[in-house]
C-alpha positions in Angstrom: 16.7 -58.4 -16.8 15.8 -54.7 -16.8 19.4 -53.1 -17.0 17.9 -50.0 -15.2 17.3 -52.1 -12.5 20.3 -54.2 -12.4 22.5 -50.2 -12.1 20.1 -48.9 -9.8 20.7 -51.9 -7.4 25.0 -51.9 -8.5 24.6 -48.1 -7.1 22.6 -48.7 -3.7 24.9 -51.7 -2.8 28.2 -49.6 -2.1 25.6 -47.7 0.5 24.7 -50.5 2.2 28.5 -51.9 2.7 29.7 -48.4 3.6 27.7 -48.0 6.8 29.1 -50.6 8.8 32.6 -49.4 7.8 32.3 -46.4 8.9 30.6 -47.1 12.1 33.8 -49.8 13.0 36.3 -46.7 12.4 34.9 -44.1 13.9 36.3 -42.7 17.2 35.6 -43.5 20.3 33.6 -41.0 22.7 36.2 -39.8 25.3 35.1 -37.7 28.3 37.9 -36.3 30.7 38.1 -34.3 33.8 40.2 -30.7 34.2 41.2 -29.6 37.1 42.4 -25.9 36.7 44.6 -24.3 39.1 43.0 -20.9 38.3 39.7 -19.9 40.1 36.8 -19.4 37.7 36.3 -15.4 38.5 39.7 -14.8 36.4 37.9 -15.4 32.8 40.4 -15.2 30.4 42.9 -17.1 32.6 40.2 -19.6 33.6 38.8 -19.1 30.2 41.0 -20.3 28.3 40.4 -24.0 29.2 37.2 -23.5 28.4 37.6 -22.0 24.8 39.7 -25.1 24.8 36.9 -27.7 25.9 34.9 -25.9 23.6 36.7 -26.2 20.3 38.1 -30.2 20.9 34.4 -30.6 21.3 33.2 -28.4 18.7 36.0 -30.3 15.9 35.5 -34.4 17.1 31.6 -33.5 16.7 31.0 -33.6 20.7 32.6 -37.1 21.0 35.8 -35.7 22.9 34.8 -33.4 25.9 36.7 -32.3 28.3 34.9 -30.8 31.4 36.9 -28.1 33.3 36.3 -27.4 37.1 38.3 -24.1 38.9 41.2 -24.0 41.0 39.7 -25.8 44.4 36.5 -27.8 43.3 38.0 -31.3 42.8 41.8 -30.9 43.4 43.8 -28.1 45.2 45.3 -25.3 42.8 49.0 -26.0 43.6 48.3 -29.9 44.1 47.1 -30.6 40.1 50.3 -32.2 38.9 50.0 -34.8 41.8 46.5 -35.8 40.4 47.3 -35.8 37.4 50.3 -38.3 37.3 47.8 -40.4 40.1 45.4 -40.4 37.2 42.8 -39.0 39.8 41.9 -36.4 36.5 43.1 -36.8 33.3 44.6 -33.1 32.8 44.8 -29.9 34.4 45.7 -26.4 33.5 48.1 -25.2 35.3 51.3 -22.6 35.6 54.1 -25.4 35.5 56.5 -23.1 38.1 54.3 -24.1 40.6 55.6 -27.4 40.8 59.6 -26.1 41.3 59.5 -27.7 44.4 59.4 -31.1 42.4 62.1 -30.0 39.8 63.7 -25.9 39.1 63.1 -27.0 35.6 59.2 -26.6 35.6 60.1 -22.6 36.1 61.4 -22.6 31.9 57.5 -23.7 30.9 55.9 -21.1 32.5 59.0 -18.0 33.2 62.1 -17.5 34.5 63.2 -13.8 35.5 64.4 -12.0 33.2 63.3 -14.5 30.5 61.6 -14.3 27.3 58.7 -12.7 26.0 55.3 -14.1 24.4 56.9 -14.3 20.9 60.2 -15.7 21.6 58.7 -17.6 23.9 57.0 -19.3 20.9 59.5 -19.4 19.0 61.9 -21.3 22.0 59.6 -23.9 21.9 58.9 -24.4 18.8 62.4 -23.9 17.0 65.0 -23.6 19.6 64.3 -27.1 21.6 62.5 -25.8 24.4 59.4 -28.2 23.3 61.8 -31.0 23.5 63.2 -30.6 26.6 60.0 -29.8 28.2 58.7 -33.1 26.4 61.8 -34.9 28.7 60.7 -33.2 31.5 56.7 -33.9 31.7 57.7 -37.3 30.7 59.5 -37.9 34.2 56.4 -37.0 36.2 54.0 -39.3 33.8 52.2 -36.6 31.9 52.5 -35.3 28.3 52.5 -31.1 28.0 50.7 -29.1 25.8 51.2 -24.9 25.6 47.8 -23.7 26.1 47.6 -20.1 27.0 50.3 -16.7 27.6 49.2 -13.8 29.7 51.8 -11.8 28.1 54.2 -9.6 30.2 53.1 -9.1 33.9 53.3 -6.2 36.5 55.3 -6.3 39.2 52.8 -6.5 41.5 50.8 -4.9 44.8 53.2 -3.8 48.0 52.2 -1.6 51.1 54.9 0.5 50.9 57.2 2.8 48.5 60.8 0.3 46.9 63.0 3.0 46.3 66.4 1.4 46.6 67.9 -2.7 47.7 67.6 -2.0 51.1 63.5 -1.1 50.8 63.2 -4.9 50.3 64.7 -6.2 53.4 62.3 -8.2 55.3 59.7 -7.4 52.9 56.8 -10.8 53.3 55.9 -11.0 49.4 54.2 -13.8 47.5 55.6 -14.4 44.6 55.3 -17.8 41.9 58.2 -19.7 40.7 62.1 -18.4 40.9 61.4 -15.0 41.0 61.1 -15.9 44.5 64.5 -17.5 44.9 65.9 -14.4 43.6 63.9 -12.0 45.7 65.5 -13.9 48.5 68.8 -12.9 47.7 68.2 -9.3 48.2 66.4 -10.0 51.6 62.7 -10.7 50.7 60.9 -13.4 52.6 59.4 -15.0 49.4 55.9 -17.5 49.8 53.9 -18.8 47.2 49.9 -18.7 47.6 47.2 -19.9 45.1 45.4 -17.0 43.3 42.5 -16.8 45.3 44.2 -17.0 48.8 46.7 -13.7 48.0 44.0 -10.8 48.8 42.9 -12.4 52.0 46.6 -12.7 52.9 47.8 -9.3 52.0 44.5 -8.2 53.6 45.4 -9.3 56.9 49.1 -8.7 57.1 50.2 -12.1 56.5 52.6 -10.7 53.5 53.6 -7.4 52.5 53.2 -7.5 48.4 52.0 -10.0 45.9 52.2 -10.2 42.7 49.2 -11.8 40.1 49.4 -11.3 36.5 48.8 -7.6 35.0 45.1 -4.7 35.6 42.8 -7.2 34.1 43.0 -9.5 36.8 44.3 -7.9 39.5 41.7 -5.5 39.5 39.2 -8.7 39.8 40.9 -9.7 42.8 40.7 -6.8 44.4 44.4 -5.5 45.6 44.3 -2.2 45.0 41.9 -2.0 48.4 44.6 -3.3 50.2 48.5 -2.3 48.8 48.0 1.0 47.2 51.5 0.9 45.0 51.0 -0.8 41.8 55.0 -1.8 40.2 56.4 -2.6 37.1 57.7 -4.3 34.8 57.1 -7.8 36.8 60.9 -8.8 35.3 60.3 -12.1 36.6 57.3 -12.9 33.7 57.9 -11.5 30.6 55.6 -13.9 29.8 53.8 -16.5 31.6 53.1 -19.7 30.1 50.2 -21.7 31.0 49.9 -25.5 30.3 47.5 -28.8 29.9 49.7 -31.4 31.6 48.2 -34.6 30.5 48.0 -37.9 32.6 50.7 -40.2 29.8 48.6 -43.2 29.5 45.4 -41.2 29.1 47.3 -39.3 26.3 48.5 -42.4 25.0 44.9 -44.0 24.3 43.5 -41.0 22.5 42.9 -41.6 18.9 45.2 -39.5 16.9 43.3 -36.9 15.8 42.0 -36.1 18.8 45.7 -35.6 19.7 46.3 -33.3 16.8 42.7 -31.3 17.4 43.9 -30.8 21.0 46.9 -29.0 20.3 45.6 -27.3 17.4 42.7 -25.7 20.3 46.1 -25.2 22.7 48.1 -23.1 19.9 44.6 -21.2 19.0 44.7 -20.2 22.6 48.4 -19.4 23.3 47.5 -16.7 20.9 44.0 -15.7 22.0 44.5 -15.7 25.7 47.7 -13.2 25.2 45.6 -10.9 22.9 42.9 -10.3 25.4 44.9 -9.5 27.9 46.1 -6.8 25.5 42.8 -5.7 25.0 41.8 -5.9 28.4 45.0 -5.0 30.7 44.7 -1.1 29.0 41.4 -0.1 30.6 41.6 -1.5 33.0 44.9 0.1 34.4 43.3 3.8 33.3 40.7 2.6 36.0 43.0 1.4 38.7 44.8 4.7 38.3 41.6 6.8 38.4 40.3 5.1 41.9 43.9 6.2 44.0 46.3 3.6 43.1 49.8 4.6 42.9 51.7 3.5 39.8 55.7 2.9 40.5 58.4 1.4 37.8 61.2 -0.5 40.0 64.3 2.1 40.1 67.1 1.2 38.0 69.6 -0.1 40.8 66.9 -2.6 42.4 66.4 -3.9 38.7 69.9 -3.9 38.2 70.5 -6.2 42.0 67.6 -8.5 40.7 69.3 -9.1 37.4 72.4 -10.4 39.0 70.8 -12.4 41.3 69.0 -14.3 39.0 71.9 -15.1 37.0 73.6 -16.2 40.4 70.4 -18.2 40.7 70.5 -20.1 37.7 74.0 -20.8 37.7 73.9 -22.1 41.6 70.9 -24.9 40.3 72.5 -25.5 37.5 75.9 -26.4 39.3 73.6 -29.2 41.6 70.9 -30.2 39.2 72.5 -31.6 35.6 68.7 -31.2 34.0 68.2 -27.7 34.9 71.8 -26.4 33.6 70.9 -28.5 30.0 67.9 -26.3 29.6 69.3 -23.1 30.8 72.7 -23.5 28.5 70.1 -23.6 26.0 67.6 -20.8 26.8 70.0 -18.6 27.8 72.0 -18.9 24.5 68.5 -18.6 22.7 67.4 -15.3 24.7 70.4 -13.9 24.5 69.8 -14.2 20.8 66.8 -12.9 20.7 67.5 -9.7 22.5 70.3 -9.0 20.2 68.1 -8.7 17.4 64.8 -7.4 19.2 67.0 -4.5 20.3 67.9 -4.1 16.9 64.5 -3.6 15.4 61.6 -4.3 18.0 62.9 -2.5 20.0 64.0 0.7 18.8 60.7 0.6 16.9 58.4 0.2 20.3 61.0 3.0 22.5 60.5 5.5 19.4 56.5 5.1 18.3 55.5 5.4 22.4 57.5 8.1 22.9 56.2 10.0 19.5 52.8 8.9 20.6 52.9 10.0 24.3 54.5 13.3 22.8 51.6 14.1 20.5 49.1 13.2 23.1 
């Protein structure tokens, strides 16, 4: 026999077997549904679960997509968890402290007042058992959760008239999201909670007195500055804002593996990304807010001061009736308070000294 032959034919035959192999092991084509509780005019918020969708698509080679619809097309903003655990849709995106009514303990996975920031936000999750506890939580209401996008610190948000002092709040109709309006109440503020895209319309007719969104970028989409010309900060209640993908549990069970992995690799990606353009973005966009009339206020010292004690009274008040709740505040509060030690030693000091210098020289 021609032994060129007989190698040429050892060589072809580990093609042939190999094909059939490969075709039995190779994942299965998933397609999923995402409601988003964010309307699609807020592109970076929005946005995100669409770079998401994007890149989980882009890294299984198309055979996991995930197709995203706004706040409102398929399932009601504030009603996403509820189809979710139905396994109506397969996953939303979503600010978890929408659902406090449910559980207080959805408030830690998106903000609490006087919480933490983006980093040590991260870092909470990741290394101080927030991801845990929030994995004990979602679990509860049949869905797995997945980090998958920060705003960054917020502003403090659109009101019709001047806060200079505790009793400027009284009676004061403001929409607010998760326990910042619990403690809002405590100082006389009728808190109410309203689905992005119904707050201008509502502050537009009267029907509240202030609402607060996220930070220029977006608020300046939505239009408030026609409507409430005094523009607060810092939003204390959101040092950073958290966004999720809350995952229907038995759909998250079925995926393949590393599909599970590729899907929170995209969520971390984003969690960064999403926080970074709002950087970019939230600058110019408050020069123009500024420039067209609005009125830019910081929160005097004793209000801040009033807000900061009743949100401790707050925590400690659900904490004495709800045993989940006071386990994951004992540990986030000894975690920020940890944090703010040491930021105040370097971050700090830095940030107070460079701004100063900068806003000296300019």
């Amino acid at each position: 026999m021609d032994r060129r032959a007989l190698f040429g034919a050892a060589a072809a035959a580990p093609a042939v077997l190999a094909a059939p192999a490969i075709a039995q092991t190779q994942n299965p084509e998933v397609r999923w549904r995402l409601a988003s509780s964010f309307p699609r005019t807020l592109d970076i918020l929005y946005g995100g679960c669409e770079n998401i969708s994007r890149r989980v698509a882009e890294l299984t080679h198309n055979r996991f997509q995930i197709r995203c619809f706004p706040a409102g097309e398929i399932v009601p903003a504030l009603q996403t968890l509820d189809a979710v655990q139905s396994n109506s849709i397969e996953i939303t995106q979503t600010a978890p402290y929408y659902f406090i009514g449910k559980e207080a303990s959805f408030a830690f996975y998106t903000a609490i007042p006087w919480g933490l920031n983006v980093r040590q936000m991260t870092a909470w999750l990741h290394h101080g058992g927030g991801e845990a506890l929030g994995t004990e939580l979602f679990n509860d209401y049949n869905c797995f959760g997945i980090a998958a996008g920060d705003t960054g610190a917020q502003m403090g948000g659109w009101w019709r008239k001047e806060i200079k002092s505790v009793a400027d709040l009284q009676g004061v109709k403001f929409r607010i999201g998760g326990l910042g309006g619990q403690v809002f109440a405590k100082v006389g503020v009728s808190p109410t909670q309203i689905a992005g895209g119904d707050i201008y319309p509502s502050l537009e007719r009267g029907v509240i007195d202030a609402a607060e969104w996220v930070g220029p970028y977006d608020d300046e989409k939505l239009g408030f500055a026609r409507v409430a010309p005094y523009y607060y900060t810092p939003g204390f209640w959101e040092g950073s804002s958290r966004n999720y993908f809350l995952i229907n549990k038995p759909a998250w069970a079925a995926l393949p593996d590393d599909y599970k992995a590729i899907l929170k690799i995209a969520c971390a990606e984003q969690v960064a990304a999403m926080s970074a353009h709002f950087d970019y973005a939230n600058p110019a966009a408050l020069r123009r807010l500024v420039a067209s009339g609005t009125q830019l206020r910081a929160f005097p010292r004793d209000v801040l001061q009033a807000l900061w004690n009743a949100a401790h009274e707050v925590y400690e008040e659900i904490g004495a009736r709800d045993a989940r709740f006071k386990k994951i505040w004992t540990n986030y509060k000894a975690f920020r308070d940890e944090q703010f030690s040491w930021f105040r030693v370097l971050e700090t000091s830095y940030d107070n000294f460079v701004q100063q210098a900068s806003a000296r020289r300019s």
